[in-house]
C-alpha positions in Angstrom: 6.5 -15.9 2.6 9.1 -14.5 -0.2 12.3 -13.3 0.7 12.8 -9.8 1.0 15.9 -7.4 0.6 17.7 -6.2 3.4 20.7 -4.0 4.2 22.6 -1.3 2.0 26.2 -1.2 0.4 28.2 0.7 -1.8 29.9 -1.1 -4.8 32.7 -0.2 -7.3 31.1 0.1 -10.9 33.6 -0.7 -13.7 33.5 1.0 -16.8 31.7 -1.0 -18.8 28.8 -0.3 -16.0 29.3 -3.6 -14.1 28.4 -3.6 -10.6 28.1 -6.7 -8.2 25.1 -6.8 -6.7 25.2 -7.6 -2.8 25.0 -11.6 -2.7 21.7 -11.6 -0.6 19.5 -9.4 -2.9 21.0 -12.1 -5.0 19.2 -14.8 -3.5 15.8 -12.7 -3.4 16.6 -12.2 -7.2 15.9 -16.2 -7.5 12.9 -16.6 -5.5 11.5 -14.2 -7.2 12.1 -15.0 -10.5 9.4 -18.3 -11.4 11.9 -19.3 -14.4 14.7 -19.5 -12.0 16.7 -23.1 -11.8 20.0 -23.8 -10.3 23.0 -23.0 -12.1 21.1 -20.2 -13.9 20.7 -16.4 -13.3 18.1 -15.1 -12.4 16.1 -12.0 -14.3 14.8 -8.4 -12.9 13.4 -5.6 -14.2 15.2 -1.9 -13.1 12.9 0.8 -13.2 14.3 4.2 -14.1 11.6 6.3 -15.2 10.2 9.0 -13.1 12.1 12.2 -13.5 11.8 13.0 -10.1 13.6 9.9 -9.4 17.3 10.4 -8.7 17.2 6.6 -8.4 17.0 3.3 -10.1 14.5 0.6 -8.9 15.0 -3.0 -9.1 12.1 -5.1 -8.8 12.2 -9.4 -9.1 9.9 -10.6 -11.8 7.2 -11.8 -9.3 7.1 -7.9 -8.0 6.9 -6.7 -11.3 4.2 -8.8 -12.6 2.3 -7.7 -9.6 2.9 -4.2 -10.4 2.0 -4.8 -14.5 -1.2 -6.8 -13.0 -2.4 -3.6 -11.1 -2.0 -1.3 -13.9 -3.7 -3.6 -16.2 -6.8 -3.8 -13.6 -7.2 0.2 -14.8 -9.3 1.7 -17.2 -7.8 1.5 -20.7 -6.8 4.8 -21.9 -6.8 6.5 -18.6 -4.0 9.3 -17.6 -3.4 7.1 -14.6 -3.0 3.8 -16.7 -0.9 5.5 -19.5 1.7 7.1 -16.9 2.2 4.0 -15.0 2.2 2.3 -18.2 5.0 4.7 -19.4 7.1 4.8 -16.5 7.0 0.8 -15.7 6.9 -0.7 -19.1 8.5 2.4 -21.1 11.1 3.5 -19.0 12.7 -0.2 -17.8 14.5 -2.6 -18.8 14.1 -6.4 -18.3 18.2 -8.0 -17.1 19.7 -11.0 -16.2 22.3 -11.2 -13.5 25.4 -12.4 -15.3 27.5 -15.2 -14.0 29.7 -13.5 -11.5 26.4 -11.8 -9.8 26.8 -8.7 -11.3 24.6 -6.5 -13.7 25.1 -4.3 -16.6 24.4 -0.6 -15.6 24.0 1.6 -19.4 24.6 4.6 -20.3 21.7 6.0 -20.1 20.9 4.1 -16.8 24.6 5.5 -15.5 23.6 9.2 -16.7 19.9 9.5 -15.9 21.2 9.1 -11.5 24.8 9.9 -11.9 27.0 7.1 -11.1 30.0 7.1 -12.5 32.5 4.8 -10.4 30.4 3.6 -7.0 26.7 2.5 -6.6 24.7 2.1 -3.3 22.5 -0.4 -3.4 19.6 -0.1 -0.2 16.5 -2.4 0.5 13.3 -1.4 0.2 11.9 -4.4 1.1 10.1 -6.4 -2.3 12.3 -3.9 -4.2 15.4 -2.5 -3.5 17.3 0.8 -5.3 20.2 1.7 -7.0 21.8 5.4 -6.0 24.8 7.4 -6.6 26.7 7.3 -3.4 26.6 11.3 -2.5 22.9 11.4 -3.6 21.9 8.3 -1.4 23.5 9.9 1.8 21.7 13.1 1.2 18.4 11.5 0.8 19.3 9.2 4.1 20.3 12.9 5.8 17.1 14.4 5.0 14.8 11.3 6.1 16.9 11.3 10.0 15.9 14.8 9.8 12.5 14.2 9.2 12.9 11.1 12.0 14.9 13.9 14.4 11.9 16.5 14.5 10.1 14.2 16.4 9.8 13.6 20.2 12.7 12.1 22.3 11.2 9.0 22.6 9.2 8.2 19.0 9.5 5.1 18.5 9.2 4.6 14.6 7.2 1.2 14.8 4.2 3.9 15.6 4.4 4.9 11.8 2.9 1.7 11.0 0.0 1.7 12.6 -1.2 4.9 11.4 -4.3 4.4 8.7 -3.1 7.5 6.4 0.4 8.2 5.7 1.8 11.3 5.0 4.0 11.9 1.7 
């Protein structure tokens, strides 16, 4: 079974855009990357399409594939097909991790969530996310709302046992 990502930190981003990503999603990174050897750095793909997203999705290139496999499996020319295709091929970019663990944030990537000097990085399991910091906690606020409306003693685990999920 593939490593997963776990945990959530907040990191300083330099100017340029650099930001250290936490040494375990590090590790992950090179499992999931097939071209991966040691001494090299391993490749991802972030995600930033969506304009609902006020996030930044990093997948490892065996997620990804698995993702461009699915999309491929639908009907050519299908509204379904061309958004995915749009927001997973269009709106990404393929990265390496550079030397010192650390990626290049652009721009555009910097602008299109908001991050100017810290990033939060959180787990999502096969992917994890990139957030500004202030953005990240609201988001975290409103899901412990969501977690806080129900009974005293819901025990989350029940949510995955449930056969339809709600949004």
């Amino acid at each position: 079974m593939a490593r997963r990502f776990r945990g959530e930190s907040v990191h300083k981003v330099d100017a340029k855009g650099r930001v250290s990503i936490p040494a375990a999603f590090r590790r992950v990174l090179e499992e999931g990357d097939p071209d991966w050897e040691e001494g090299q750095n391993p490749n991802l793909v972030l995600v930033y399409g969506g304009k609902a997203r006020n996030f930044i999705e990093g997948y490892t290139m065996t997620s990804m594939e698995e993702v461009d496999d699915k999309i491929a499996a639908l009907p050519r020319g299908s509204k379904r097909r061309r958004a995915l295709e749009h927001m997973f091929s269009g709106q990404s970019v393929q990265m390496s991790v550079d030397e010192t663990g650390r990626l290049v944030l652009s721009p555009k990537l910097r602008s299109k969530i908001g991050i100017s000097n810290e990033a939060t990085f959180v787990a999502t399991g096969d992917t994890f996310q990139i957030w500004e910091p202030s953005a990240y906690e609201e988001h975290a606020a409103a899901l412990e709302d969501w977690m806080d409306e129900e009974d005293e003693d819901f025990d989350p685990l029940i949510l995955l046992d449930m056969e339809t999920a709600e949004g």
